[in-house]
C-alpha positions in Angstrom: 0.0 0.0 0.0 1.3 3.0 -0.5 1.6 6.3 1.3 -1.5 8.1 0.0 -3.6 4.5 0.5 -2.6 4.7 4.3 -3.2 8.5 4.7 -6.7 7.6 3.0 -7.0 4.6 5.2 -6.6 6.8 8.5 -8.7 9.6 7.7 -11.4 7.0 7.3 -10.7 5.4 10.1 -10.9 8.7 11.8 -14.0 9.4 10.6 -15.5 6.4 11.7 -14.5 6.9 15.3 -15.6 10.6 15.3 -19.3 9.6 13.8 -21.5 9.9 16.7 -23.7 6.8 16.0 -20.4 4.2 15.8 -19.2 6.0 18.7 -22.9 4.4 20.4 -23.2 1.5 18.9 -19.5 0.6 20.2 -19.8 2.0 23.6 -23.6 -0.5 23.9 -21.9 -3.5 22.6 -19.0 -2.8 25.1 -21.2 -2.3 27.7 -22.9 -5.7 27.0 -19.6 -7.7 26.6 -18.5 -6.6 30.1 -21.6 -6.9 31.5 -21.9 -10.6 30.8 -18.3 -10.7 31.7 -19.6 -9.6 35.0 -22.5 -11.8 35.1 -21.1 -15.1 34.3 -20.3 -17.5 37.2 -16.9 -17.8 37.6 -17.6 -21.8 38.3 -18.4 -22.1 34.5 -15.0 -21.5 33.7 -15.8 -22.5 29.8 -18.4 -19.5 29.9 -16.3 -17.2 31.6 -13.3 -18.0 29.4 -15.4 -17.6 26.8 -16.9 -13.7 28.0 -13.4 -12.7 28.8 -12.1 -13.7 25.0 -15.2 -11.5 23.8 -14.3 -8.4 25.2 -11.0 -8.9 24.6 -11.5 -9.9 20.8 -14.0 -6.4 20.8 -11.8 -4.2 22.5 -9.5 -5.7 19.6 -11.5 -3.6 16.7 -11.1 0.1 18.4 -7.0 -1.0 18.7 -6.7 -2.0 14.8 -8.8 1.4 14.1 -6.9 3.7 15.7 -3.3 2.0 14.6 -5.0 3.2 11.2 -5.1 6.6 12.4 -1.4 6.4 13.4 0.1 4.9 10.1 -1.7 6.9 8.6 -0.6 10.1 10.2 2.6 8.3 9.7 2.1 8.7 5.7 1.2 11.8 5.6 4.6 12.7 7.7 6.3 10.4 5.4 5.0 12.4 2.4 5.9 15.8 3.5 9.7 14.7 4.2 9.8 13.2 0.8 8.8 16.3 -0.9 11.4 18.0 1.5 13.8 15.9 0.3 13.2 16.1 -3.5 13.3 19.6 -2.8 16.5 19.7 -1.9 17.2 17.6 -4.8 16.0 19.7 -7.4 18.4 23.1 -6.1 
């Protein structure tokens, strides 16, 4: 992928963690996840296991998002010290 594909990449991503429903929608399911987290008897340990993987697994999506966001903030720095550097070139 290259630079412009990842600075695309993260401003989507960052739009899709600033949009105010997504933002609800993953906050609910969250709140659900650790809420049968909480509720599950820790003498079914397969069930527990199970609730603890969940959240984990969820919490999983907003991580990958925001490393998005980062490479591709890391693209866009990457493109303004190329054209630094092909400036140079060119005097």
């Amino acid at each position: 992928m290259n630079y412009e594909q990842e600075l695309q990449k993260g401003a989507e991503a960052q739009q899709l963690l600033n949009n105010p429903i997504f933002k609800e929608v993953m906050g609910d399911i969250k709140n659900k996840l650790h809420e049968i987290t909480l509720n599950t008897p820790t003498t079914e340990m397969v069930a527990c296991m199970d609730a603890i993987r969940n959240e984990q697994l969820f919490e999983s999506i907003e991580r990958m998002i925001v490393s998005y966001i980062y490479t591709g903030k890391m693209a866009q720095q990457m493109m303004e010290e190329t054209k630094e550097v092909k400036k140079e070139f060119k005097r």
